[in-house]
N, C-alpha and C positions, 0 to 999 in steps of 0.2 A: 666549247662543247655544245652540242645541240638542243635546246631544252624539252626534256621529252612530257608526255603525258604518265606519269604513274598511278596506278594502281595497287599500295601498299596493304596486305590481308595480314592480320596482328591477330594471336590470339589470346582473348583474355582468359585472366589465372582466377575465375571465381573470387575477386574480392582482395586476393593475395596483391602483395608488389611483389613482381614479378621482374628477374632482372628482361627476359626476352621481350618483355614488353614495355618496358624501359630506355632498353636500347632499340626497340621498334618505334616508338616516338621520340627518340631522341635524334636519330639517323635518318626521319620524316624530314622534322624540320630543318637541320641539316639540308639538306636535297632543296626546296622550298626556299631557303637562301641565298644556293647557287642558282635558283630563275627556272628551275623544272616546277610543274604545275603536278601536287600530288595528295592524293586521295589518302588518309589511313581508314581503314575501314576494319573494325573489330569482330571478330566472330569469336559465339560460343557466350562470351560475357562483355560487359562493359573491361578495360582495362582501366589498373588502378597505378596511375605513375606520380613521381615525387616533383616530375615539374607540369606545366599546362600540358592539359590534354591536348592533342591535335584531334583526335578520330572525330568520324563522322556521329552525327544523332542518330545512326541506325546500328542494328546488330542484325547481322546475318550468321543463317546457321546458331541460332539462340541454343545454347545450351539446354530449355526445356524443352522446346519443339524436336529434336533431334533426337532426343532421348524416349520420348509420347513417340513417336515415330518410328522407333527403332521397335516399342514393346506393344504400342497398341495402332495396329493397323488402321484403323477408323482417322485417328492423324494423320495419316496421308493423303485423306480426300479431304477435311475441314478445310472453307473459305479463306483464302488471303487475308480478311478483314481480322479474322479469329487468330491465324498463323503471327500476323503486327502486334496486335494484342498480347501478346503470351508475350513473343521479342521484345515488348517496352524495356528499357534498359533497370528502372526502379524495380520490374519485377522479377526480373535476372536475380541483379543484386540481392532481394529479399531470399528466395530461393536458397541461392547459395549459402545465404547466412543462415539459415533455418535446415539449411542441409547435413547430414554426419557424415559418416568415414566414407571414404572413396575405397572401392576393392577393385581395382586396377585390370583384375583379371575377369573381374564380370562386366567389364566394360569394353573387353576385347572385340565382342561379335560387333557391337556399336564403332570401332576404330574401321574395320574392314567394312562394315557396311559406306561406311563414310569414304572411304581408298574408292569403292567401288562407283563413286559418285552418281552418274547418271542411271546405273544400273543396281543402285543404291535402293533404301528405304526412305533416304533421304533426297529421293532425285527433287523434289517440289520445292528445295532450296534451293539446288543447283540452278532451275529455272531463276526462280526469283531473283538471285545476283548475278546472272547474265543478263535478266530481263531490266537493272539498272543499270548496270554497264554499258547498255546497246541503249546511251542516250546521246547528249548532247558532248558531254565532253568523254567520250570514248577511249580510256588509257592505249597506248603505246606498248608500254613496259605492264606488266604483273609479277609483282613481288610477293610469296608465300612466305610466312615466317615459321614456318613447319612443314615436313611433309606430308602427315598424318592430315591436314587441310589441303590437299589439293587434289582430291578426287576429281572435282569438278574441270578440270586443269583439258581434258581432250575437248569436253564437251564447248567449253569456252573458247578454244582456238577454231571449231568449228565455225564460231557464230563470229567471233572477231579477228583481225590478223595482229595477235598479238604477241609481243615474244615473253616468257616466261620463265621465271630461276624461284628457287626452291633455298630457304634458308636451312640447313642444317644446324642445328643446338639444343642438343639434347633428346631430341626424338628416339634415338634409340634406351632412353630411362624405362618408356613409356614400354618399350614394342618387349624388351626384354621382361617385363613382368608380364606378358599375355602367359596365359596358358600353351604348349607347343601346337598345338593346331593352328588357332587364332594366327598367333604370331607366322608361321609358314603363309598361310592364307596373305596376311597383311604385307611379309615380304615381296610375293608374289605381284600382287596389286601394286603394290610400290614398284617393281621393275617392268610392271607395263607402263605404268604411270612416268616413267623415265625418257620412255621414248616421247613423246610429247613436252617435256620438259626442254627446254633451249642452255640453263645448266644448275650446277648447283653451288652452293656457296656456303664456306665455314670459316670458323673464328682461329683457324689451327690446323697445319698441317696433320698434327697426330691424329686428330676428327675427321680430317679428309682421308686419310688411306685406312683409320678403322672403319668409317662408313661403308666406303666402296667394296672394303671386302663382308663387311654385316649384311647389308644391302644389293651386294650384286652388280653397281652400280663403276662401270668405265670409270676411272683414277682422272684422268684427263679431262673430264667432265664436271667435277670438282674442284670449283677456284677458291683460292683462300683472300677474305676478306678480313683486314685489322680491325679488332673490337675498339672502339673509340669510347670516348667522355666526354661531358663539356666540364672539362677542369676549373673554368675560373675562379667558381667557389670555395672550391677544396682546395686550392690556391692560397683567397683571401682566409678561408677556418686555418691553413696550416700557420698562416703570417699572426693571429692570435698570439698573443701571451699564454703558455703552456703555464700550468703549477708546477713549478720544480720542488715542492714539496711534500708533494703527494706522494706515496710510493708506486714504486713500479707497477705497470697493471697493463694486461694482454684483452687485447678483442677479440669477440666474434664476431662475425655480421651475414649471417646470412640466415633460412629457414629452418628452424628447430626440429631436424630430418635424423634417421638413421644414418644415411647414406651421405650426409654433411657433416657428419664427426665429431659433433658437440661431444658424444662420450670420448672421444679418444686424445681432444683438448681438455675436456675434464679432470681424466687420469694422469695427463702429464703435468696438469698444471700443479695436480697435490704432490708429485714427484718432486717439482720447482720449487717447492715453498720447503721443500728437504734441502739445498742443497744453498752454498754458501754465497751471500751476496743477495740471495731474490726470496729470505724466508720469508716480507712481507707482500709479496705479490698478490695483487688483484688480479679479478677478474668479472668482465665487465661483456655481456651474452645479450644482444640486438638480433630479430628476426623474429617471423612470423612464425606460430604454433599454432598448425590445423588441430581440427578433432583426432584425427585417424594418430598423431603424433605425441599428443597430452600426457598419456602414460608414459611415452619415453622419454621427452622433456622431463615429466615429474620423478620417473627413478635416478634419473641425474641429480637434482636437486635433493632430493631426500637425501641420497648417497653423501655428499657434499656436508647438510646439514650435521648427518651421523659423525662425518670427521669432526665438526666441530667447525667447520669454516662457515654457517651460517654468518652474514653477517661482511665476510670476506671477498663474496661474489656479487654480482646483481646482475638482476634482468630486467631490462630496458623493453621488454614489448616490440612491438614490430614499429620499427621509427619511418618518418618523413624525411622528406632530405634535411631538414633542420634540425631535430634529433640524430642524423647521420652525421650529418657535420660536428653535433655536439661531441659523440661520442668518438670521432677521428679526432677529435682536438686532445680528449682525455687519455687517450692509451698511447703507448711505446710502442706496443708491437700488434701487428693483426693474424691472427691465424686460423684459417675455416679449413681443418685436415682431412678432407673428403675420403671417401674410402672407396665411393666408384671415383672411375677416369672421368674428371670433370672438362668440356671440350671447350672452357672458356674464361670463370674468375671473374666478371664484370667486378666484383670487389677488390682484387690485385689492383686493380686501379685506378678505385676510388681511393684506398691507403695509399696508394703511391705518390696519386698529386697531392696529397693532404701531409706529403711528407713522414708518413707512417713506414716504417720497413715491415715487409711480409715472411714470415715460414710455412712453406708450403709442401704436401707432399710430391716426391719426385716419382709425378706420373701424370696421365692426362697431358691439358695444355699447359701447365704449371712450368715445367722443363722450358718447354719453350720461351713462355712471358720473360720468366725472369732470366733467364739467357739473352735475349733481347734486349729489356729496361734493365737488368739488374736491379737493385733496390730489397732487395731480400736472398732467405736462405732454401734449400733443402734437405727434407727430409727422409726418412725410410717409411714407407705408406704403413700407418697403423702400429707404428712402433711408437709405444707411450716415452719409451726412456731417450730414444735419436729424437724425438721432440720436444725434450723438457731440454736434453742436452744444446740444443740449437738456440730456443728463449732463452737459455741463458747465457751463452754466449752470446748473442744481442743485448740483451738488457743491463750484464758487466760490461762492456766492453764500448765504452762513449766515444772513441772514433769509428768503429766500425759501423757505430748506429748512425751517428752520421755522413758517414763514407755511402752509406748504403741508402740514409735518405735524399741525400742531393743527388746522387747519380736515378735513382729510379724518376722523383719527381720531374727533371729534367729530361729525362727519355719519354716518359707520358703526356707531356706538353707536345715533345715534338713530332712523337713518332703515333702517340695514340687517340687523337682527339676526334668529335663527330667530324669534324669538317676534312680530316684526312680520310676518314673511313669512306666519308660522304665520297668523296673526290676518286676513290682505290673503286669506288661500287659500280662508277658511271662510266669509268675503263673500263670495269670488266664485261660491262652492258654493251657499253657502244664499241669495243671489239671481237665479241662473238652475233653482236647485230651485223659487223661487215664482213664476217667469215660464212655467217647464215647467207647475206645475201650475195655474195662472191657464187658461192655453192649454187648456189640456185641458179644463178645467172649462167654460169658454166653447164648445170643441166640441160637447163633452156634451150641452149646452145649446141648443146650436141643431142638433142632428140632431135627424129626424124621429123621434116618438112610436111605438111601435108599439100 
């Protein structure tokens, strides 16, 4: 295969680990392995990942400057000199930390301004990372890890001949809490923004045909990419000596959200601890808790306490991948029961190679995953008693939990690793790169002579 020039645009989570940005350096270096020469380049914040950073020393589109920009005009004419300044990545970082609740929907004019790129409030970025792009080593390829980042995307193709795909994950969390104005605006923008686009790319079939139709966006245009891992880790944590003493005990692992299901795990786990075989069940809650989320973490916990099960549960904070490993070694079973359609689980497969079996609700890319790997169960989305019903039939039942760990961890080795994702991404590059230029060529060819 050809080795091309990349251009990978990541955006960071304010501080969070972020699974998108995770698997945006993880699927860098990946690429980077197989002999392609590539760029990750972070917008909005530093990202924060559990193994070495790849990105570059820069931040483009700084989450302060865009924001001073969006509310106070006068930012849009201040010097480049002042603009670097602000982007320093430590003063990101501080920001973020010193920052409260996100209101999602007052940040809508700010998402469409940004769709609108050049015609944007923000066009004096849009210059700026075209004006490093158009250097010495000039990408080939540009890779967007959102679409909500790629206003800049007509303007760029103007100035370089590059071909460009658009990650799909998640963006529609974001566009669906806009206010209905905002949000039509931001669709809008988004399907001019398509045409320019060369394609787009998802972790799941189900994400590709809800997209296209959320979005507006041709089905055919939409290639499905497999979420990978670099499993060897969670390999060597699952070969660890487990306590078989300890009692049974379920995980969570993901951010302490509404819309991530920690209450609807909560309720089924005290269900569990009714019911015969698993009255001493732990529970063992990893992930990150913003400001905007505190109170709903904390009425979980209170709740909890009130039973009496203080004492019973713990929370582990928001882990590294050596706290993640810790906590995959410690538990039976993993379950993050999402309440929206989640279009991916980067955690399904971190439990999977680690030898963990999953219950998941059946919806989203969940159906899918575990139709694929097998190595876990499903559920009824949001039903506390079909979820306690499930953990427990796992956690009684010592061949099924084995049954379901060797078959998942063996299908994630082979089927979902960075290096097959890697490999699945540069097909699907370098066969709409010779369909692009087939197209063209045949244009060419049948316009008129002059």
């Amino acid at each position: 295969m050809t080795p091309r020039r990349i251009a990978y645009f990541t955006s960071g989570a304010a501080g969070m680990y972020c699974g998108s940005c995770l698997n945006d350096n993880a699927l860098a270096r990946e690429l980077l392995s197989l002999g392609h020469d590539v760029q990750l380049i972070p917008f909005y914040t530093p990202i924060r990942t559990d193994d070495t950073d790849l990105t570059i020393d820069q931040v483009f589109f700084g989450g302060i400057n865009v924001y001073l920009q969006q509310k106070a005009p006068v930012f849009r004419w201040v010097p480049r000199w002042l603009d670097r300044w602000i982007d320093q990545p430590w003063i990101i970082n501080l920001a973020t930390k010193l920052g409260g609740k996100l209101d999602y929907q007052k940040l809508g004019g700010l998402a469409v301004s940004m769709l609108r790129g050049e015609a944007g409030f923000q066009s004096k970025e849009v210059h700026r990372l075209i004006d490093y792009l158009v250097g010495e080593n000039q990408p080939e390829i540009c890779i967007f890890s959102n679409v909500l980042t790629a206003g800049c995307v007509p303007e760029l193709k103007k100035k370089l001949p590059v071909r460009v795909f658009v990650v799909l994950q998640g963006d529609d969390i974001f566009l669906r809490e806009m206010n209905p104005a905002d949000q039509k605006q931001a669709i809008a923008e988004i399907q001019r923004l398509a045409q320019s686009i060369d394609g787009f790319l998802t972790h799941s079939a189900f994400y590709a045909d809800s997209m296209s139709k959320f979005l507006g966006i041709e089905r055919s245009k939409i290639h499905q990419l497999p979420l990978g891992i670099r499993g060897e880790d969670f390999v060597e944590s699952a070969g660890v000596s487990r306590d078989q003493q300890r009692p049974p005990t379920i995980g969570y692992l993901a951010r302490l959200a509404p819309e991530k299901g920690l209450h609807v795990l909560a309720e089924a786990w005290t269900r569990l601890r009714k019911m015969p075989g698993t009255e001493q069940t732990k529970l063992k809650i990893a992930g990150w808790m913003g400001a905007q989320n505190r109170d709903y973490a904390g009425s979980i916990f209170q709740a909890l306490n009130k039973q009496g099960l203080a004492g019973e549960f713990e929370y582990l904070g928001e882990v590294d991948r050596a706290g993640k490993l810790a906590l995959l070694r410690s538990i039976d079973v993993l379950s993050v029961p999402t309440v929206y359609q989640d279009p991916k689980g980067l955690f399904i497969l971190e439990a999977l190679a680690s030898g963990v079996p999953v219950v998941q609700p059946d919806h989203g890319a969940f159906p899918e995953m575990l139709g694929e790997l097998g190595g876990g169960l499903l559920h009824r989305p949001e039903d506390t008693h079909h979820l306690a019903a499930r953990l427990h039939e796992i956690l009684t039942n010592p061949e099924l939990r084995r049954e379901l760990r060797e078959r998942g961890q063996a299908a994630v080795l082979t089927q979902r690793t960075n290096h097959v994702a890697a490999e699945a991404l540069m097909r699907i590059i370098e066969r709409e790169v010779t369909l692009t230029s087939s197209t063209q060529s045949a244009a060419d060819r049948s316009s008129p002579q002059e």
